[in-house]
C-alpha positions as semicolon CSV with decimal commas, in nm:
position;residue;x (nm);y (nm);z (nm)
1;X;10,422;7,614;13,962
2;X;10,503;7,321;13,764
3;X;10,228;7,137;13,606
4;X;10,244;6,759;13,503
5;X;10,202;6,658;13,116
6;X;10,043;6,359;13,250
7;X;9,804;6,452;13,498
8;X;9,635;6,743;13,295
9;X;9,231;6,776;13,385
10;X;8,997;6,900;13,181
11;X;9,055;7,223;13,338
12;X;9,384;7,256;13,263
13;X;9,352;7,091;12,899
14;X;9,104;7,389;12,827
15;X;9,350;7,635;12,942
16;X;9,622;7,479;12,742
17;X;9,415;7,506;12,476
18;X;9,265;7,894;12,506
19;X;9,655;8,005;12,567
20;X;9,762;7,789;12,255
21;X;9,479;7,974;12,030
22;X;9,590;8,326;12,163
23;X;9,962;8,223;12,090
24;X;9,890;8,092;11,737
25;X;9,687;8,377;11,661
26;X;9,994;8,632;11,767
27;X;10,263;8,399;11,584
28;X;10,067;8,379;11,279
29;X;10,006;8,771;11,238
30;X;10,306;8,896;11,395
31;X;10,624;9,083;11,184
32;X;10,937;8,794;11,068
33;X;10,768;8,510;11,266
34;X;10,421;8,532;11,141
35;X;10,552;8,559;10,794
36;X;10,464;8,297;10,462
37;X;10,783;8,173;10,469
38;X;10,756;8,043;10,828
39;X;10,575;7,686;10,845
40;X;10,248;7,672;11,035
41;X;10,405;7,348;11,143
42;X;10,667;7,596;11,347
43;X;10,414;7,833;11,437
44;X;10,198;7,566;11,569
45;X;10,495;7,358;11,787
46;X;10,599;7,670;11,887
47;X;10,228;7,760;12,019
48;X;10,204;7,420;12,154
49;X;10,509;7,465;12,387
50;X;10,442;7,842;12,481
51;X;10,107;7,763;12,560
52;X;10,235;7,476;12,793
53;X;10,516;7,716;12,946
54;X;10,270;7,952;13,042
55;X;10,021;7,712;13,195
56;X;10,048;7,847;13,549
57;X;9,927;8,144;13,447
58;X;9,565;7,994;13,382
59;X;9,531;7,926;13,735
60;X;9,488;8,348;13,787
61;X;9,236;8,304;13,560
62;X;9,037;8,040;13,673
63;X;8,935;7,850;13,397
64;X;8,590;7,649;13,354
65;X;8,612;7,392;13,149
66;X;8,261;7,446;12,869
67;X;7,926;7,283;12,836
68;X;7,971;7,185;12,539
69;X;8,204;7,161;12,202
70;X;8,024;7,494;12,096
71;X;8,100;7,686;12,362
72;X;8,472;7,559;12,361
73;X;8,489;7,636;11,972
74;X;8,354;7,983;12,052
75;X;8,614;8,045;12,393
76;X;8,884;7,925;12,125
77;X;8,790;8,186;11,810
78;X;8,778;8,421;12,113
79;X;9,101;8,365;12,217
80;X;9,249;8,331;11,869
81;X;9,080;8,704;11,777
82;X;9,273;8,829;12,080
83;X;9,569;8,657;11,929
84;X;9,500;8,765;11,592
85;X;9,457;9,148;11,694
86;X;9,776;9,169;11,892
87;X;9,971;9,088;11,614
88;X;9,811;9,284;11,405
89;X;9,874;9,612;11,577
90;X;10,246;9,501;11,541
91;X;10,179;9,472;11,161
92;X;10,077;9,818;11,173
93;X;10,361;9,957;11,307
94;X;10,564;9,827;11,024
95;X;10,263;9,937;10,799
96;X;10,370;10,327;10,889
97;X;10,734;10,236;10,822
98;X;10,603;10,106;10,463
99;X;10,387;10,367;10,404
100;X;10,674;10,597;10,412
101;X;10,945;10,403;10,217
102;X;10,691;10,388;9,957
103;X;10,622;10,752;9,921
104;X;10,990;10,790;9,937
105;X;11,016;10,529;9,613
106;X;10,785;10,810;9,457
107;X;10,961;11,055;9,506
108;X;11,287;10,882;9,439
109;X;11,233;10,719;9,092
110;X;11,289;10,384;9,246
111;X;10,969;10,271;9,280
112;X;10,998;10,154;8,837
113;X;11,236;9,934;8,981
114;X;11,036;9,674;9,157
115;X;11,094;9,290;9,241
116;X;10,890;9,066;9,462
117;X;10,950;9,024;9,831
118;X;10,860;8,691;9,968
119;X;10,863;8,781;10,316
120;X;10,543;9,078;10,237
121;X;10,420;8,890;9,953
122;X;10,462;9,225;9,748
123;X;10,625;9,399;9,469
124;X;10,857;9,621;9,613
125;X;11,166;9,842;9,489
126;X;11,488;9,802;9,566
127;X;11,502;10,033;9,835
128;X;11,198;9,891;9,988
129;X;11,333;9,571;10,010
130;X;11,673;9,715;10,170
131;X;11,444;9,917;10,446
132;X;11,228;9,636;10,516
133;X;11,502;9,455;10,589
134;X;11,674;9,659;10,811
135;X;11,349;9,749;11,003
136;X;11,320;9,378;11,058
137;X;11,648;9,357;11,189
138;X;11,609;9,690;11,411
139;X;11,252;9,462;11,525
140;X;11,481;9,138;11,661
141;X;11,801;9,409;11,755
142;X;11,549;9,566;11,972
143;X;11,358;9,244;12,138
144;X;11,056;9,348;11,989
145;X;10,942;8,966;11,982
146;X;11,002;8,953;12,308
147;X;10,858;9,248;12,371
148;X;10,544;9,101;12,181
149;X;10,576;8,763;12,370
150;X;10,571;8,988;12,725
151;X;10,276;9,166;12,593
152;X;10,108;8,834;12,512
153;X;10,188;8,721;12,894
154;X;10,012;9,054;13,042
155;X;9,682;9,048;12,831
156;X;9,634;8,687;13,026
157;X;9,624;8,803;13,371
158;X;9,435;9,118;13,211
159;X;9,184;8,947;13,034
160;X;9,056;8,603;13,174
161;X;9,091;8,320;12,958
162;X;8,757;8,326;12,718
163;X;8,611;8,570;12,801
164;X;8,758;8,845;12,556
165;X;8,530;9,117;12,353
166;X;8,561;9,355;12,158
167;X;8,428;9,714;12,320
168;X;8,351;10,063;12,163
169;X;8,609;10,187;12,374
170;X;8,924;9,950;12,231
171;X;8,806;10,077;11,849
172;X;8,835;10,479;11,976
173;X;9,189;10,335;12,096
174;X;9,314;10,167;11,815
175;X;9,230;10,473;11,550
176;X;9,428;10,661;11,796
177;X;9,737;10,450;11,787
178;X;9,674;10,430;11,440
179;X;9,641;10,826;11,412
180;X;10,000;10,798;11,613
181;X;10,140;10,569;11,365
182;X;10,063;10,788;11,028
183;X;10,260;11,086;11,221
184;X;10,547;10,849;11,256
185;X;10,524;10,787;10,871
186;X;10,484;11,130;10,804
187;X;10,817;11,203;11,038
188;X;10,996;10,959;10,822
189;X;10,906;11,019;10,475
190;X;10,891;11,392;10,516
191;X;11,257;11,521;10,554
192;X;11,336;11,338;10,217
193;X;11,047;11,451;10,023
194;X;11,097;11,774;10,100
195;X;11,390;11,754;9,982
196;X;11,336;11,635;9,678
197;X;11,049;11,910;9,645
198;X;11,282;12,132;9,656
199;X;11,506;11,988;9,395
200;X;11,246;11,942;9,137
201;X;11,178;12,330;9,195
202;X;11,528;12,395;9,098
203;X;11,549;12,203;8,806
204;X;11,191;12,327;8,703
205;X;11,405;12,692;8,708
206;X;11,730;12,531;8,492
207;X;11,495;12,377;8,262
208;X;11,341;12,709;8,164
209;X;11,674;12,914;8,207
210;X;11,861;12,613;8,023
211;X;11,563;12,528;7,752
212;X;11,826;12,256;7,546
213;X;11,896;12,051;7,850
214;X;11,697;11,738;7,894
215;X;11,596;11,818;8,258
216;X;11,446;11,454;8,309
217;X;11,736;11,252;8,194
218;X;11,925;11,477;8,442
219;X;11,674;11,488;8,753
220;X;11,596;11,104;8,748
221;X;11,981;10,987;8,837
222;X;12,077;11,302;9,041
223;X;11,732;11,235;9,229
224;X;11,776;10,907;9,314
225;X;12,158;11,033;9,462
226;X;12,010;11,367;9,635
227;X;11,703;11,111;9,808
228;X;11,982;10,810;9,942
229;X;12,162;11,062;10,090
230;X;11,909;11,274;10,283
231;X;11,724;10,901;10,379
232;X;12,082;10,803;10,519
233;X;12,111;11,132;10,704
234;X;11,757;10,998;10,884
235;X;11,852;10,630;10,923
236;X;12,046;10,671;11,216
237;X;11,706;10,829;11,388
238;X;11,502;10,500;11,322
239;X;11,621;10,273;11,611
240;X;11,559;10,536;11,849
241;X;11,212;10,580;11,702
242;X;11,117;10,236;11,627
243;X;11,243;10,183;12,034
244;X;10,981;10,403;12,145
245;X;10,717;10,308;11,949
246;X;10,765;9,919;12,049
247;X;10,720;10,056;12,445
248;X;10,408;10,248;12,378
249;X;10,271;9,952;12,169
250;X;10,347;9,729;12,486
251;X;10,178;9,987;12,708
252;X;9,895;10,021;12,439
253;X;9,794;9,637;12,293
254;X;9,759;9,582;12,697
255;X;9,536;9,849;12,774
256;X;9,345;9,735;12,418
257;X;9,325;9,405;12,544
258;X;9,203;9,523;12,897
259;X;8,900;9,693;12,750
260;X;8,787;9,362;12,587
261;X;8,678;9,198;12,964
């Protein structure tokens, strides 16, 4: 259903508007768009026009224009939360992935070596930066932003327009995908730290068979070799990993989102 630009009632305006908060509030929170390097200009013509693309969608919802400009300001926060959480949940996903590339730095000796990233707004190493990267490209390589955008498009026929909250039954959810998520960082991290466990055991042995060899000047560089290699073993795993995790976050945020009618 088309809808004219021109001949919008206050009905539709309203909807326009609720869809435009929960878009805004995904685009601003959401990995590589909702980033500080993106304009909120963008983010905000970009909500505009979504918003207006999916405007035949409000009809399924049937919209009621409010009483009054407190009641509209509170249907919009509503909708922006829903927004706001969606992306969010995205964020977390790439939260795991950081969580383990920064226990891997640890481990590594790389994590001395640490410059800022503009797109995190954090100090991170060298390798950090390289992995965040690349999970960012595996993110677009994979649709995830569409993936996000579909999600977006089913919590609007799940959840009528302003009338979203929160429920004790969305927070049990979310600390289990979050419980999920710190297994996946744990999958990731693990292979290389044990590893390098392993390694530091051994040269804990040479240094007290070999007493006059400086076993840290040693360990640091062959370290850093030992823990690239083993992490580049376990790269090609991470698009097959990060795949399914973007398919049960699409089947998740929805079922999230359906808990807040």
């Amino acid at each position: 259903m088309a809808v004219d630009i021109f001949k919008l009632d206050a009905a539709l305006f309203t909807a326009w508007l609720l869809i435009a908060s929960r878009v805004i509030g995904l685009l601003g929170t959401m990995p590589l768009i909702g980033e500080r390097t993106v304009p909120w200009q963008v983010k905000a013509g970009v909500s505009a026009v979504t918003a207006y693309l999916l405007l035949p969608l409000a009809h399924q919802s049937k919209v009621v224009p409010p009483s009054s400009l407190f009641a509209l300001g509170l249907a919009v926060s509503q909708e922006l939360l829903v927004g706001i959480f969606i992306g969010y949940l995205a964020r977390l996903l790439f939260g795991a992935f950081q969580f383990a590339v920064n226990a891997i730095d640890f481990q590594t000796g790389l994590s001395f070596m640490q410059v800022l990233s503009p797109g995190v707004s954090a100090n991170l190493s060298v390798l950090g930066q390289f992995l965040n990267t690349l999970m960012l490209l595996l993110f677009l390589e994979l649709d995830g932003h569409h993936l996000l955008l579909r999600t977006l498009v089913k919590t609007i026929s799940a959840v009528p327009l302003g009338v979203a909250m929160p429920s004790a039954e969305m927070a049990q959810g979310v600390i289990s995908l979050f419980s999920v998520f710190v297994a996946v960082s744990f999958q990731i991290a693990m292979p290389t730290i044990l590893v390098l466990l392993l390694m530091d055991l051994a040269m804990g042995v040479i240094g007290r068979v070999v007493p006059q060899l400086n076993v840290f000047m040693v360990a640091l560089p062959v370290k850093i070799v030992v823990g690239l290699v083993t992490l580049s073993m376990t790269l090609p795993a991470l698009s097959h990993l990060l795949g399914n995790l973007l398919k049960l976050l699409e089947g998740d945020v929805t079922k999230l989102v359906g808990m807040m009618r």
